[in-house]
DSSP file (Angstrom, degrees, kcal/mol; ACC not computed):
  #  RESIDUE AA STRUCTURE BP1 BP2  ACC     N-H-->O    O-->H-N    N-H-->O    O-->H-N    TCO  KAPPA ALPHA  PHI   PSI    X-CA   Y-CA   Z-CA
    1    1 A X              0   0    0      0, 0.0     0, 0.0     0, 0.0     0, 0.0   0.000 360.0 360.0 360.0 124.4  -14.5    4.2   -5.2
    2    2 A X     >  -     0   0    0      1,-0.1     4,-1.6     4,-0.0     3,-0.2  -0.348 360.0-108.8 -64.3 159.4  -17.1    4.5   -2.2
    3    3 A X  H  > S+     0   0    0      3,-0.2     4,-2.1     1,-0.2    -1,-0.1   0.705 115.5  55.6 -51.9 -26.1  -15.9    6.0    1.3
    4    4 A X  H  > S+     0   0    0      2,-0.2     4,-0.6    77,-0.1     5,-0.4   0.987 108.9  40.4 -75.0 -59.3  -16.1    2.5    2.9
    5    5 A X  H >> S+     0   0    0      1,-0.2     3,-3.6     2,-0.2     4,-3.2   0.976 117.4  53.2 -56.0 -79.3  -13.9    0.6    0.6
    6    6 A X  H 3X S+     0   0    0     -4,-1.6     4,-2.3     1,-0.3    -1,-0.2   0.834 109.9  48.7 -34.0 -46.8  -11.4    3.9    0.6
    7    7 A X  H 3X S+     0   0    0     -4,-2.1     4,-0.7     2,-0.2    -1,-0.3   0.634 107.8  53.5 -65.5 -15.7  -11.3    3.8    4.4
    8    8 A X  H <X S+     0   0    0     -3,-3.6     4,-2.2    -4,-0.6     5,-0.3   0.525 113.9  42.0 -96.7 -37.2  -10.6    0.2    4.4
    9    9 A X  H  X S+     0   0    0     -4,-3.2     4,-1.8    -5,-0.4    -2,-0.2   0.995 116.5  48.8 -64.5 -53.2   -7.4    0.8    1.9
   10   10 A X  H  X S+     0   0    0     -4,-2.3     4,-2.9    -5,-0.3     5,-0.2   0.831 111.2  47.6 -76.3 -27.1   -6.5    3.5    3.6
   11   11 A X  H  X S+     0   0    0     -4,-0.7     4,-1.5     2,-0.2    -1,-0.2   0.902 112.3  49.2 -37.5 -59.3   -6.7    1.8    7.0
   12   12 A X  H  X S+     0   0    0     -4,-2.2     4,-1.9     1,-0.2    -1,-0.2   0.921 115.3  46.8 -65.5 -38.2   -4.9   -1.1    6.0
   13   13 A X  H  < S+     0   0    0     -4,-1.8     4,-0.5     2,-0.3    -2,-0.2   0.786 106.0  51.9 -13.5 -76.8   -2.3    1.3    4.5
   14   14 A X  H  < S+     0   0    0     -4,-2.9     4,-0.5     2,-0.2    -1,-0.2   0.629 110.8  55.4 -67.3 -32.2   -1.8    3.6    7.4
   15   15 A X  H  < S+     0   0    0     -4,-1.5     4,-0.5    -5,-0.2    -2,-0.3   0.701 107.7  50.3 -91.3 -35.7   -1.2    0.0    9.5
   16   16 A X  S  X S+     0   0    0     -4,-1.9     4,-0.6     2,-0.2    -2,-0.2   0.398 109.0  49.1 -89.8   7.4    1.7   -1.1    7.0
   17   17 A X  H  > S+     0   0    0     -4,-0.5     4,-0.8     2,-0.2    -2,-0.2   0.565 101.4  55.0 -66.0 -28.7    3.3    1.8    7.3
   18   18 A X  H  > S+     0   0    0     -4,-0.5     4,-3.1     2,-0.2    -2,-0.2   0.756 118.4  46.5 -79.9 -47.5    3.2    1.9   11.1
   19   19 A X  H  > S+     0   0    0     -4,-0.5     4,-1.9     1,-0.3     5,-0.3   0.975 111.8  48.4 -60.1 -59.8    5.0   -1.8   10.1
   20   20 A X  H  X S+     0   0    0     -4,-0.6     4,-1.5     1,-0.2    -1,-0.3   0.798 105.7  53.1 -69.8 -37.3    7.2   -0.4    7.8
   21   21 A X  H  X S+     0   0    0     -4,-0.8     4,-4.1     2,-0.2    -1,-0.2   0.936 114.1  47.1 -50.7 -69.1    8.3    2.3   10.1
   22   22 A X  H  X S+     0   0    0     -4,-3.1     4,-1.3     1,-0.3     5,-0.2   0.724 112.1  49.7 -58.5 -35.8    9.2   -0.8   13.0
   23   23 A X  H  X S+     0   0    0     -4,-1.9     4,-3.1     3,-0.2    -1,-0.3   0.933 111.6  43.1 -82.7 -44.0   10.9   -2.8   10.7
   24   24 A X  H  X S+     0   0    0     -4,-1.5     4,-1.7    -5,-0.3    -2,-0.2   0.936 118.2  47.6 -78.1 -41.3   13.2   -0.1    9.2
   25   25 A X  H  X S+     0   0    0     -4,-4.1     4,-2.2     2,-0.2     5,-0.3   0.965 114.4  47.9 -31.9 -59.5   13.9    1.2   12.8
   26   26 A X  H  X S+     0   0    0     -4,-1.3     4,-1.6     1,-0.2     3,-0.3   0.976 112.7  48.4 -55.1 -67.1   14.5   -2.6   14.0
   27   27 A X  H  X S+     0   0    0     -4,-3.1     4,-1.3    -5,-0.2    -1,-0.2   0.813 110.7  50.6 -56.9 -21.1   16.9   -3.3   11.0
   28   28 A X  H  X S+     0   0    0     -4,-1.7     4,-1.4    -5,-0.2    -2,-0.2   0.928 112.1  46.7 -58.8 -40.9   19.0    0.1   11.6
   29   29 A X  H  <>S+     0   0    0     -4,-2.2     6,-1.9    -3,-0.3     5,-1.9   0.802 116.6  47.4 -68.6 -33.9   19.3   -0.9   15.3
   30   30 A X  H ><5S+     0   0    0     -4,-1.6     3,-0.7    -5,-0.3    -1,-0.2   0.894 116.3  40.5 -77.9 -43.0   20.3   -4.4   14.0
   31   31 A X  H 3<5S+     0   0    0     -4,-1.3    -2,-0.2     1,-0.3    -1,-0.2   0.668 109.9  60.3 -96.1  -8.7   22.9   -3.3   11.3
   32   32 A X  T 3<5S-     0   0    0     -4,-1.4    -1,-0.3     3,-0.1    -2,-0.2   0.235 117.0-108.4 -98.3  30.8   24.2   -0.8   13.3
   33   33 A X  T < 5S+     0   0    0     -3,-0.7    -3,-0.2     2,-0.2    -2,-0.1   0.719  83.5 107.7  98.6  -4.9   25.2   -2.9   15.7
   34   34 A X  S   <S+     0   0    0     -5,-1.9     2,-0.4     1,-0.2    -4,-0.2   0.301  77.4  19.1-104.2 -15.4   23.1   -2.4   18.6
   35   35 A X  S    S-     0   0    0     -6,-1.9     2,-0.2    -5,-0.1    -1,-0.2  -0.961  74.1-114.3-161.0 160.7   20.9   -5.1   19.0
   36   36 A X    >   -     0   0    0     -2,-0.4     3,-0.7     1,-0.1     4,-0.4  -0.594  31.6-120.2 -89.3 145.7   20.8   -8.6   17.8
   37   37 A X  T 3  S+     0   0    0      1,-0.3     3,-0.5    -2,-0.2     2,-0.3   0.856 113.8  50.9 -78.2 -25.8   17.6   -9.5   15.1
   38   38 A X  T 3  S+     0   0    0      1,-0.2    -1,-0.3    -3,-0.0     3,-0.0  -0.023  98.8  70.7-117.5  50.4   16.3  -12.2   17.5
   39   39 A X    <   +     0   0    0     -3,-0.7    -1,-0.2    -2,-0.3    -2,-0.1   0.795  62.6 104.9 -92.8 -52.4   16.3   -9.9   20.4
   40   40 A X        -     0   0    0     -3,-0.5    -5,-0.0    -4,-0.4    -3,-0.0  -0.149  59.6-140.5 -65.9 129.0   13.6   -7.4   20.0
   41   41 A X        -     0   0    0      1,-0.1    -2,-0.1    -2,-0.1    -1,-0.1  -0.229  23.0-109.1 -69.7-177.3   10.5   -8.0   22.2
   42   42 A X  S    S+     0   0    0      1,-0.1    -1,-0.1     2,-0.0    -2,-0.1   0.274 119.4  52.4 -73.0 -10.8    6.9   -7.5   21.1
   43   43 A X  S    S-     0   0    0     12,-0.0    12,-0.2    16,-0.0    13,-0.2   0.570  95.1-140.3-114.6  -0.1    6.4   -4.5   23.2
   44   44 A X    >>  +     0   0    0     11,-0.1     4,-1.5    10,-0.1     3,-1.1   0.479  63.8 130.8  82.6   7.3    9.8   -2.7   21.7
   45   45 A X  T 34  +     0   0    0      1,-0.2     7,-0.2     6,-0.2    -1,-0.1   0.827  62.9  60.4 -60.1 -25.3   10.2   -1.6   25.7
   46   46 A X  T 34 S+     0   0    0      1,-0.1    -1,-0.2     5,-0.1     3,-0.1   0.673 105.6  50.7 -21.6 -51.0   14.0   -2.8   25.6
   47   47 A X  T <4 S-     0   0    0     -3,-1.1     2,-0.2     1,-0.4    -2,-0.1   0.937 122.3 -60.1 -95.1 -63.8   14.8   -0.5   22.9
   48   48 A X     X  -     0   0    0     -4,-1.5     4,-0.8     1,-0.0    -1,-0.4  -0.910  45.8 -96.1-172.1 177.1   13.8    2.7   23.7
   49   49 A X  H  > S+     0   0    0      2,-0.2     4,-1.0    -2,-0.2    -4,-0.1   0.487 127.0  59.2 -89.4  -6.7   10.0    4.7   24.7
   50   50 A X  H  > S+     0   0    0      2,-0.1     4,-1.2     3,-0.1    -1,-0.2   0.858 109.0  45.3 -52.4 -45.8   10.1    5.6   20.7
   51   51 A X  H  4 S+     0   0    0     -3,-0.4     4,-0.4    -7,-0.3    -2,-0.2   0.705 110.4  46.0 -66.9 -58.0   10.2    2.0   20.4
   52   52 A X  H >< S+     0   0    0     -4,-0.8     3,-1.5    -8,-0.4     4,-0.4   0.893 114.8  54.9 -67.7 -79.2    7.4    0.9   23.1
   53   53 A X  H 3X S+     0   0    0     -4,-1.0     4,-1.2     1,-0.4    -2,-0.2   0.344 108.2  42.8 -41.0 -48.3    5.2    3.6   21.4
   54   54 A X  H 3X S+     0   0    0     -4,-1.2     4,-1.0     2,-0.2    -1,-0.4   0.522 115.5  51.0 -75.8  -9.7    5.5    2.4   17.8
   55   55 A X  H <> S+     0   0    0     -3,-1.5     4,-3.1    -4,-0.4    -2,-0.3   0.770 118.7  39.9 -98.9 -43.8    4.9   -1.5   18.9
   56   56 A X  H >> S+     0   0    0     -4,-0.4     4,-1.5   -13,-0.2     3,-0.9   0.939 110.4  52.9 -90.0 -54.0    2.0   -0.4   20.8
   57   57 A X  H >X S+     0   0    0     -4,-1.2     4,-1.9     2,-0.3     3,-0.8   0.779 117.6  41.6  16.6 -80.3    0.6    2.1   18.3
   58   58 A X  H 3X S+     0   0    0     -4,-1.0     4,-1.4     1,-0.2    -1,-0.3   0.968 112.4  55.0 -62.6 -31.6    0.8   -1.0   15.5
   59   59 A X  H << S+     0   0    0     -4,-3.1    -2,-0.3    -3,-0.9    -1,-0.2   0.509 101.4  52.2 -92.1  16.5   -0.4   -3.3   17.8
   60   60 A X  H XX S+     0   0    0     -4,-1.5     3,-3.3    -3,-0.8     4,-1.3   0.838 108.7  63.3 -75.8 -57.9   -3.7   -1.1   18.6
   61   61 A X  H >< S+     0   0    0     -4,-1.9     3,-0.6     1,-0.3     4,-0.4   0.770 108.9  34.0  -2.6 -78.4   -3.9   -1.3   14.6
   62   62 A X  T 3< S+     0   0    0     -4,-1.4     4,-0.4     1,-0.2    -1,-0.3   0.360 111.2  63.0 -98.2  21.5   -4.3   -4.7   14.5
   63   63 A X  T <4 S+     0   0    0     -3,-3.3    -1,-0.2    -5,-0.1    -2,-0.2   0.681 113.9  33.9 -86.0 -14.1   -6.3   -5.1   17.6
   64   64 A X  S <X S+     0   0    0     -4,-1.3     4,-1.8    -3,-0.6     5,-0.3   0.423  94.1  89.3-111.0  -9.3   -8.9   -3.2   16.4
   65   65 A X  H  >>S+     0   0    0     -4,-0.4     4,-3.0    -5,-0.3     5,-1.2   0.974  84.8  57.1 -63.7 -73.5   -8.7   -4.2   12.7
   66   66 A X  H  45S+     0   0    0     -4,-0.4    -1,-0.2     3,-0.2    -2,-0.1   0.625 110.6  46.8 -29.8 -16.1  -11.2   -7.3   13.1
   67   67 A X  H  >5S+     0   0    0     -3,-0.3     4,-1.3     3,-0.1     5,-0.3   0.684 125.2  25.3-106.2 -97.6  -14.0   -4.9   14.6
   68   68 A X  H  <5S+     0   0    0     -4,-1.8    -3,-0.2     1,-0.2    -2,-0.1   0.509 129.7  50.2 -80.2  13.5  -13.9   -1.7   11.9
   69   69 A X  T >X5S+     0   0    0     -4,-3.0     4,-1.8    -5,-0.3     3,-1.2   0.844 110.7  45.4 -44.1 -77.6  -12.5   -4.4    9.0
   70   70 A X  H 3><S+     0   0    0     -5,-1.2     4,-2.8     1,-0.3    -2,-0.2   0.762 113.9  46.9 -48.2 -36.9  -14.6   -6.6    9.4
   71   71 A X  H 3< S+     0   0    0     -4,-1.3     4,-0.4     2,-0.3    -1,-0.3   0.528 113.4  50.7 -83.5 -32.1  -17.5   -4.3    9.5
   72   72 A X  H <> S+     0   0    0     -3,-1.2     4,-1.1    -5,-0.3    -1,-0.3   0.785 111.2  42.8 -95.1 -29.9  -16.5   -2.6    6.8
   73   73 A X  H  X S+     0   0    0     -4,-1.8     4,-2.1     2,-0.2    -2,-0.3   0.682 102.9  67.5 -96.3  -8.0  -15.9   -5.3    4.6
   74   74 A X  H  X S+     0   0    0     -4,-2.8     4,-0.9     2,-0.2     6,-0.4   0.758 104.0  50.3 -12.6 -53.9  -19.1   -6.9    5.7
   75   75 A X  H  >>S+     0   0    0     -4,-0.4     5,-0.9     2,-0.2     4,-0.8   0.811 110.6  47.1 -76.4 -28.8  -20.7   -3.9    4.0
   76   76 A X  H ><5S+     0   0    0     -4,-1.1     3,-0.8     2,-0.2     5,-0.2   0.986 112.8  46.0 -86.6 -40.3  -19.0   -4.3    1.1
   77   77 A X  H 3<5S+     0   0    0     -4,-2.1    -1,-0.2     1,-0.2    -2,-0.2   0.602 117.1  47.5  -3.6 -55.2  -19.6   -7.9    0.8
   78   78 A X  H 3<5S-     0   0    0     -4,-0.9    -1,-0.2    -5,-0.1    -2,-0.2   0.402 103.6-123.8-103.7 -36.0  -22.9   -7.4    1.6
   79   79 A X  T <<5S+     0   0    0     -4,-0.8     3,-0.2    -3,-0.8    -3,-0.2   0.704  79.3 120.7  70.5  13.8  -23.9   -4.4   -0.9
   80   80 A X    >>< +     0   0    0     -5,-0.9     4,-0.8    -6,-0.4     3,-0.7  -0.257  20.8 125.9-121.4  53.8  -24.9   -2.7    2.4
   81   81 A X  H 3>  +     0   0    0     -6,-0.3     4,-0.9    -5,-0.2    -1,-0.2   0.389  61.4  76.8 -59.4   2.3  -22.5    0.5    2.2
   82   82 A X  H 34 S+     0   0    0      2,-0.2     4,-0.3    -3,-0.2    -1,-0.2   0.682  91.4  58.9 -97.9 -30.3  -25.3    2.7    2.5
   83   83 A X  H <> S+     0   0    0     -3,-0.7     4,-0.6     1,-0.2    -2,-0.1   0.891 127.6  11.7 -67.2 -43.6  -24.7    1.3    6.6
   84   84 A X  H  X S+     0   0    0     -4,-0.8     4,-2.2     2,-0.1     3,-0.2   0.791  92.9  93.7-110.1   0.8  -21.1    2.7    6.5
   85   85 A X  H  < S+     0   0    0     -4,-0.9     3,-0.5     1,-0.2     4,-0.3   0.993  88.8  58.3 -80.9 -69.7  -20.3    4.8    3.9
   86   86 A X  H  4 S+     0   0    0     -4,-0.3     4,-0.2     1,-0.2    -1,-0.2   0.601 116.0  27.9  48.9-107.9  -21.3    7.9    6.3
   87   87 A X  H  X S+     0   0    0     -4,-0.6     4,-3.8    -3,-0.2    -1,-0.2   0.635  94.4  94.9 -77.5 -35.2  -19.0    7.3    9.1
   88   88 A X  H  X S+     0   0    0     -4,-2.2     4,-1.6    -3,-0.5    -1,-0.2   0.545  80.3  47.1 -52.4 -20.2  -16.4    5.7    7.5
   89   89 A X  H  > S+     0   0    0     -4,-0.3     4,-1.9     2,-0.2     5,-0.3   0.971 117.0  53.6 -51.7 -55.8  -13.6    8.6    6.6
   90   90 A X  H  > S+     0   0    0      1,-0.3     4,-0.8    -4,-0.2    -2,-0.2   0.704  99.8  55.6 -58.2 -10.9  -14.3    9.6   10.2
   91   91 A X  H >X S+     0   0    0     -4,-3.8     4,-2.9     2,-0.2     3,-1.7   0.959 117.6  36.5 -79.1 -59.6  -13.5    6.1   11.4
   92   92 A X  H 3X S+     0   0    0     -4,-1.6     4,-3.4     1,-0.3    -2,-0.2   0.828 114.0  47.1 -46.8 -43.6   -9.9    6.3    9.7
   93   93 A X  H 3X S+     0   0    0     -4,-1.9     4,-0.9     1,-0.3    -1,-0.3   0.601 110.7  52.8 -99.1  -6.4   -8.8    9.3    9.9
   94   94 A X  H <X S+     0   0    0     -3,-1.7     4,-1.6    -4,-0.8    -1,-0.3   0.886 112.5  54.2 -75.1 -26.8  -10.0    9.0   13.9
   95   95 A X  H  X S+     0   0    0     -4,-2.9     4,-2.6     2,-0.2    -2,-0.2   0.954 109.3  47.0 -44.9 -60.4   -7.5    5.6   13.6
   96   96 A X  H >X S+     0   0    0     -4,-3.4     3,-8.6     1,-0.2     4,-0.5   0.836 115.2  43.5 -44.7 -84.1   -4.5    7.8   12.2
   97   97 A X  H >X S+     0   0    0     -4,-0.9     4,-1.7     1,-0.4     3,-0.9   0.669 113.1  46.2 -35.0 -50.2   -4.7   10.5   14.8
   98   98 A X  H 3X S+     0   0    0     -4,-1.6     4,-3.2     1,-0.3    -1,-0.4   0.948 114.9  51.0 -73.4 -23.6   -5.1    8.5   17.8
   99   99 A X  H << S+     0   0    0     -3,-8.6    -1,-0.3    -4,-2.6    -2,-0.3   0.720 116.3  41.4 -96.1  -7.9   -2.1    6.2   16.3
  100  100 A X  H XX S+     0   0    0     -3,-0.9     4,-1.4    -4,-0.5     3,-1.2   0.787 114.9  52.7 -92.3 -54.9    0.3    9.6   15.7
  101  101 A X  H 3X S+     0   0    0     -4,-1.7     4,-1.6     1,-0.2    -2,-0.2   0.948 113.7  45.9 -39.0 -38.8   -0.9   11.0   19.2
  102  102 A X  H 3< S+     0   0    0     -4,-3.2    -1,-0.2    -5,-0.4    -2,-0.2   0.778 113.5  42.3 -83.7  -6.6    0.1    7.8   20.6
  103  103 A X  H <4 S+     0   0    0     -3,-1.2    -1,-0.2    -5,-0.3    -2,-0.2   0.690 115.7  53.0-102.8 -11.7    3.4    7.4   19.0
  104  104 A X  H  < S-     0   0    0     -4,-1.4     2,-0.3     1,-0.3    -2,-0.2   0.901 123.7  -8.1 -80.3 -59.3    4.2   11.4   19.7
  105  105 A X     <  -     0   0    0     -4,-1.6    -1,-0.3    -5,-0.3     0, 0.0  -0.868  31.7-158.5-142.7 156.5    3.5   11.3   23.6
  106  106 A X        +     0   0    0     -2,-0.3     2,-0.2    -3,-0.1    -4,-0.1  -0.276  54.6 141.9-149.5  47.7    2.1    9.2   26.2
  107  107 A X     >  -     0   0    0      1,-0.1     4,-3.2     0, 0.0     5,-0.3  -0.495  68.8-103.3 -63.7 126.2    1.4   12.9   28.5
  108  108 A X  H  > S+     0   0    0     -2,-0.2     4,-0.6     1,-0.2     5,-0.2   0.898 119.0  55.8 -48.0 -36.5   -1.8   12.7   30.4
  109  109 A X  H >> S+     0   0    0      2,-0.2     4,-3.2     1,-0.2     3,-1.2   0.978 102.9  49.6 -64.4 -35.8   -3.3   14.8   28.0
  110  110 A X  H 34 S+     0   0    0      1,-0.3    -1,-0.2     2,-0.2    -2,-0.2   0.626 101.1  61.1 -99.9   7.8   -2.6   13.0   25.3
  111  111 A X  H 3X S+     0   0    0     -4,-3.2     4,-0.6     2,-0.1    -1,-0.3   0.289 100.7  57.7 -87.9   9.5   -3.9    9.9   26.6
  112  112 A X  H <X S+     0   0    0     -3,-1.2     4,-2.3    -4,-0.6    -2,-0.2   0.655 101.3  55.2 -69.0 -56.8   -7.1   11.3   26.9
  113  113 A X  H  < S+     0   0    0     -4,-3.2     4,-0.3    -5,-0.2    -2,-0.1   0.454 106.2  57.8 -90.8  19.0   -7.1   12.2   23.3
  114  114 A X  H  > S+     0   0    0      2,-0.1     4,-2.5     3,-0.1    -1,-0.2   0.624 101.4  49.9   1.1 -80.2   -6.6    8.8   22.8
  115  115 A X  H  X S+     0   0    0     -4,-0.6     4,-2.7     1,-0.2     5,-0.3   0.797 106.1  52.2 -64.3 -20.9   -9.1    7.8   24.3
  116  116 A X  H  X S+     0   0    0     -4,-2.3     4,-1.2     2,-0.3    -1,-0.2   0.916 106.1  55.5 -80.8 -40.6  -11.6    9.9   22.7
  117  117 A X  H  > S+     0   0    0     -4,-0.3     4,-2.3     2,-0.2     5,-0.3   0.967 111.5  45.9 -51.7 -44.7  -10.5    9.0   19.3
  118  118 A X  H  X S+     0   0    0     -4,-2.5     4,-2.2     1,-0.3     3,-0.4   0.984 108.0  55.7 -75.5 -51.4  -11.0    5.3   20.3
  119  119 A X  H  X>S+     0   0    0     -4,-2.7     5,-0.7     2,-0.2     4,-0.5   0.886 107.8  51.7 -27.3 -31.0  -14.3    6.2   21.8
  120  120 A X  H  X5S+     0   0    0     -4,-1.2     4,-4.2    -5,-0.3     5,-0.6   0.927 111.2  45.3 -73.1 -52.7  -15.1    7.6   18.3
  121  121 A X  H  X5S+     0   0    0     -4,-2.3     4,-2.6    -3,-0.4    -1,-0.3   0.926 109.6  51.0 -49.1 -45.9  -14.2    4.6   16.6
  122  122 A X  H >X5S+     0   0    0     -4,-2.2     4,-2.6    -5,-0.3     3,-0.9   0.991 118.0  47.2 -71.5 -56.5  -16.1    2.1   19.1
  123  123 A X  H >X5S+     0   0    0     -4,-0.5     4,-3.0     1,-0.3     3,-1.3   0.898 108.7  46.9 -29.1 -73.7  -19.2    4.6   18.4
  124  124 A X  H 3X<S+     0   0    0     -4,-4.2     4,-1.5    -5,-0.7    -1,-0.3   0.878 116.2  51.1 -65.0 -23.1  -19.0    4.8   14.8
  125  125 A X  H << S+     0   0    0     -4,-2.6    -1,-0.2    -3,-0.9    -2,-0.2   0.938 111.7  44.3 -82.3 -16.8  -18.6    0.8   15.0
  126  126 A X  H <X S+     0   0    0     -4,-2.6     4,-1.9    -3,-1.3    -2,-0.2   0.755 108.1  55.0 -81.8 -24.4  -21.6    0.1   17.2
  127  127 A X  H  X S+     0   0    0     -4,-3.0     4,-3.0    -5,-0.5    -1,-0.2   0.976 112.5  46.0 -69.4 -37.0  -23.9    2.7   15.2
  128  128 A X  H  X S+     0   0    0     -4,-1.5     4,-1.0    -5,-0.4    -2,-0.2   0.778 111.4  52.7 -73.8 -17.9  -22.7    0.3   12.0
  129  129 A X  H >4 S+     0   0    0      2,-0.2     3,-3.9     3,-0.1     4,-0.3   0.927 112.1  47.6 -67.9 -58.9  -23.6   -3.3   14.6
  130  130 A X  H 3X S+     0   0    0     -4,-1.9     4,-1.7     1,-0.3     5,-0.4   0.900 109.6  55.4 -60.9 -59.3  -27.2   -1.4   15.0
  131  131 A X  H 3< S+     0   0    0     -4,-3.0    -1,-0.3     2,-0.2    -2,-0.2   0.691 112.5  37.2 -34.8 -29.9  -27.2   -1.0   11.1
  132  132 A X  T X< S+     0   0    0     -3,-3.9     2,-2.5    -4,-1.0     3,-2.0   0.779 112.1  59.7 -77.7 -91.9  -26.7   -4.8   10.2
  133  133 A X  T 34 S+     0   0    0      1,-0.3    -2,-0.2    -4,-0.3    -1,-0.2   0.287 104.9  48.3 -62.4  -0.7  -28.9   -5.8   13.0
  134  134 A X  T 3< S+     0   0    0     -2,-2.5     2,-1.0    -4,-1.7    -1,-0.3   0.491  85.7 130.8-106.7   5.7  -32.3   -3.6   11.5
  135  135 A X    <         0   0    0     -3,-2.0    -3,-0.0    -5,-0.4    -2,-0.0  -0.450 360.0 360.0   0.0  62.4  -31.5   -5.2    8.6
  136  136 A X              0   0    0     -2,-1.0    -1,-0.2    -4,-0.0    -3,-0.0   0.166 360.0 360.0 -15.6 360.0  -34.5   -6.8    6.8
């Protein structure tokens, strides 16, 4: 299995886990007695700042999913992994970290290293735009 395809597994992976995590939190809260199922916002801020932190944390996931998804399965589509294959570990495993930094702390430092992990990603997805676009 090439790195692009593997980063795309693991991606998706690492993003239903985040899911799996929020959902078994949300039904404990529910079954013990503490919140009603059709209660829980989208931004989990009600609950607790464990709560906001894992809701925003998945929903960076899938905000960003269309961009180094797409892009990746574009290459695979495409037969043009040679454009991602590269970057691509570095794109995931900058995904995890920034999404366990965010779900550990929300400290000025460590929204900074935040951001720089999403800086890496938006890099590593714009060197892979410049790849399609010299295309032949």
């Amino acid at each position: 299995m090439n790195h692009t395809l593997t980063s795309l597994i693991i991606y998706i992976t690492w993003f239903t886990a985040i899911l799996l995590v929020l959902g078994l939190f949300r039904s404990y809260l529910t079954l013990a007695g503490g919140k009603a199922a059709n209660s829980f916002s989208p931004t989990g801020t009600e609950v607790s700042p464990f709560a906001e932190r894992l809701c925003r944390a998945h929903a960076n996931c899938y905000e960003f999913f269309p961009i180094a998804g797409g892009l990746m399965l574009a290459a695979l589509a495409t037969g043009n992994t040679g454009i991602t294959e590269e970057f691509a570990m570095y794109l995931v495993h900058a995904r995890i970290l920034q999404s366990v930094v965010h779900i550990i702390s929300t400290s000025v430092i460590a929204v900074y290293i935040r951001f720089a992990l999403f800086l890496v990603q938006v890099g590593i997805c714009i060197y892979w735009i410049i790849g399609f676009c010299n295309l032949s």
